[in-house]
C-alpha positions as a Markdown table, in Angstrom:
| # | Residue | x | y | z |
|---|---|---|---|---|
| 1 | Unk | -36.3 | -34.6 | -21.7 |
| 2 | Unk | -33.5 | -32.1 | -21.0 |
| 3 | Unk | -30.3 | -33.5 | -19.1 |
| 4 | Unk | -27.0 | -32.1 | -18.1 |
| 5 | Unk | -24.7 | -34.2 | -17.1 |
| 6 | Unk | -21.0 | -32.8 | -15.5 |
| 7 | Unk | -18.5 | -34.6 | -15.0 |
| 8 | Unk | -14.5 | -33.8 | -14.0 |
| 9 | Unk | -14.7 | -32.3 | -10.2 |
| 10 | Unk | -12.3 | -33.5 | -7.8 |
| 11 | Unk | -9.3 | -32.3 | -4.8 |
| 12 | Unk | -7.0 | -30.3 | -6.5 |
| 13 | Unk | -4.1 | -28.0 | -4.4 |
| 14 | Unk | -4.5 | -24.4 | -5.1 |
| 15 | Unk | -2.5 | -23.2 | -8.2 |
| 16 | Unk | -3.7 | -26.7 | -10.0 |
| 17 | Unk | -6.0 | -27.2 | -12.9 |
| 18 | Unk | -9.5 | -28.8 | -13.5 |
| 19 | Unk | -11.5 | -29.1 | -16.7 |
| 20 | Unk | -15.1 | -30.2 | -15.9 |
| 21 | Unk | -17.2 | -31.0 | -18.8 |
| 22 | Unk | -21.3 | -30.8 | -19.6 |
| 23 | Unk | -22.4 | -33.1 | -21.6 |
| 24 | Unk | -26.2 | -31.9 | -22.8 |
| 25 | Unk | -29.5 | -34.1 | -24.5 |
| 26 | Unk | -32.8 | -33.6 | -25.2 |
| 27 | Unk | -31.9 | -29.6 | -26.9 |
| 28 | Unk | -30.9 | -28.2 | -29.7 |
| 29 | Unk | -27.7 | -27.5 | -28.3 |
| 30 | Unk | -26.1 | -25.4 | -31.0 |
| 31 | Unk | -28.8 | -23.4 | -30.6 |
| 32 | Unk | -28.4 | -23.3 | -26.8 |
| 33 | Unk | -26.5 | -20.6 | -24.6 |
| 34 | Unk | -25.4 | -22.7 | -21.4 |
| 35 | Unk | -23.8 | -21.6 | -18.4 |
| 36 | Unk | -21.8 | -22.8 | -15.5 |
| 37 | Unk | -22.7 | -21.6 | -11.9 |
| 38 | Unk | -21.3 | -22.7 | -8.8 |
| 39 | Unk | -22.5 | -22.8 | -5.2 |
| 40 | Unk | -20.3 | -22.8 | -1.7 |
| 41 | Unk | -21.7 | -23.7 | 1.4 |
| 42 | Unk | -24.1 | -21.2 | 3.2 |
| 43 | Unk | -24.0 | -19.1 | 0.0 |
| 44 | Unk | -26.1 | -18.5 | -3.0 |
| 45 | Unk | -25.3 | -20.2 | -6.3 |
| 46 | Unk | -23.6 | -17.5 | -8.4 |
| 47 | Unk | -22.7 | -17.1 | -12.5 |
| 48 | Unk | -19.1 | -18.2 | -13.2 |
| 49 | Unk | -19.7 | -18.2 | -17.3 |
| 50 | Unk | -21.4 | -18.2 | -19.4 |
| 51 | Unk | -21.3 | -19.2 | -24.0 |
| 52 | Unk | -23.4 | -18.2 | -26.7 |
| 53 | Unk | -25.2 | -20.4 | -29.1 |
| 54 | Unk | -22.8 | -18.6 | -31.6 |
| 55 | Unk | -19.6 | -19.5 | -29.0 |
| 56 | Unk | -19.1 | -16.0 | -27.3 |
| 57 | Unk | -17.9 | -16.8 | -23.9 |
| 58 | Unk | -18.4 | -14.5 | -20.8 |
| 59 | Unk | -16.9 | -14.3 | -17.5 |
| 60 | Unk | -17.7 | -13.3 | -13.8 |
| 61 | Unk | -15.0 | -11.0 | -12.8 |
| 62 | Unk | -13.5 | -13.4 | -10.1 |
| 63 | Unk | -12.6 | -16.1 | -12.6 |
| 64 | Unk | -11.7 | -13.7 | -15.4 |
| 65 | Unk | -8.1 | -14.6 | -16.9 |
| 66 | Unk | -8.3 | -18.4 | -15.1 |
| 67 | Unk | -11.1 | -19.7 | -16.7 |
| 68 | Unk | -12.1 | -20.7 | -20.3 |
| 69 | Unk | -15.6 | -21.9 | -21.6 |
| 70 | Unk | -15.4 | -23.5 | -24.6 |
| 71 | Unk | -17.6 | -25.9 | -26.7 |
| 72 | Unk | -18.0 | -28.5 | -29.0 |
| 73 | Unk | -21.4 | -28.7 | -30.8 |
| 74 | Unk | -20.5 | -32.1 | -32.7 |
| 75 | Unk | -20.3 | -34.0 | -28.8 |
| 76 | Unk | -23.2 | -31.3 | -27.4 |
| 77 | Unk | -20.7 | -30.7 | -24.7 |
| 78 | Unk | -19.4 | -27.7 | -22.9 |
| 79 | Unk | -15.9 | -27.3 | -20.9 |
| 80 | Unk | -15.2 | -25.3 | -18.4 |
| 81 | Unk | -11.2 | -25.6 | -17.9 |
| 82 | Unk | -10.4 | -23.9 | -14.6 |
| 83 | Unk | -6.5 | -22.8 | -13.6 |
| 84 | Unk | -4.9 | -21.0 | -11.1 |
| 85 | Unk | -7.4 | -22.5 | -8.9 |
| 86 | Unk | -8.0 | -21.1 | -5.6 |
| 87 | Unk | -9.4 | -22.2 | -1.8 |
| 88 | Unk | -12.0 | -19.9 | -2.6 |
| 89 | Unk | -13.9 | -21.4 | -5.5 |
| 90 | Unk | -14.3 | -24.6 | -3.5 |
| 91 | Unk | -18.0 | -25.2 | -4.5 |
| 92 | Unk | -20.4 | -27.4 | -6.5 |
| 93 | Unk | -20.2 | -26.2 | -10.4 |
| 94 | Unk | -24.1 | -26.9 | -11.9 |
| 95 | Unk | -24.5 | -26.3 | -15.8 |
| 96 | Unk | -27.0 | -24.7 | -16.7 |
| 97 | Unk | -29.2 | -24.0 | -19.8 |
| 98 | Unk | -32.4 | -21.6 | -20.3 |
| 99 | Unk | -34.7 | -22.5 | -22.6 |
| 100 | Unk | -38.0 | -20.4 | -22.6 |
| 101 | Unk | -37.7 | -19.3 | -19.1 |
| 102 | Unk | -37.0 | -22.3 | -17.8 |
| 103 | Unk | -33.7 | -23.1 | -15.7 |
| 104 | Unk | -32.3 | -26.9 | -16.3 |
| 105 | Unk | -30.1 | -27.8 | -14.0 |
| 106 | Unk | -27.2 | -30.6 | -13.9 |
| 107 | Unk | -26.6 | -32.9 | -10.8 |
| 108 | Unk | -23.3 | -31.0 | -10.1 |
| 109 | Unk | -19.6 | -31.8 | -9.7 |
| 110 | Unk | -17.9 | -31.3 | -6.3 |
| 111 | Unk | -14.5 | -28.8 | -6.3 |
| 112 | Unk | -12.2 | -29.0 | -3.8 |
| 113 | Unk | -9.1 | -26.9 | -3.7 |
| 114 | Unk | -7.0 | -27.4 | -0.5 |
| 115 | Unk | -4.1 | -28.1 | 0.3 |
């Protein structure tokens, strides 16, 4: 079965660095666009970014220029490395992958930026 596992959240003061990671099974990942979302409290889960099967990464325009979405199709992982970060994108991070109209979802990683 599909599983998405993230892994790298944490407390971090604003202006710090985080790199979570996605580790996928059960898909063809290198055929597999995933995404990273994220969810604050009494909000709705929103699109941070997203990669291509071919490696094409997007961005949401509030993370554009401090985060990068890389990954590695040998370790069917995907990184999100996030800097510059900011009170505001305290939240869980979910990945994400689409296959067929279906949303899989990870379990989420916690991040907290506060001084």
């Amino acid at each position: 079965q599909v599983q998405l596992v993230e892994s790298g959240g944490g407390l971090v003061q604003p202006g710090g660095s985080l790199r979570l990671s996605c580790a996928a099974s059960g898909i063809m990942f290198s055929r597999s666009a995933m995404g990273w979302y994220r969810q604050a409290p009494e909000k709705q889960r929103e699109l941070v970014a997203s990669i291509s099967a071919g490696g094409s990464p997007a961005y949401a325009e509030f993370v554009e220029g401090r985060f990068t979405l890389s990954r590695d199709n040998a370790k069917n992982t995907v990184y999100l490395q996030m800097n510059t970060l900011k009170p505001e994108d305290t939240a869980v991070y979910y990945c994400n992958v689409n296959l067929w109209g279906v949303d899989y979802w990870g379990q989420g990683t916690q991040v907290t930026v506060s001084s």
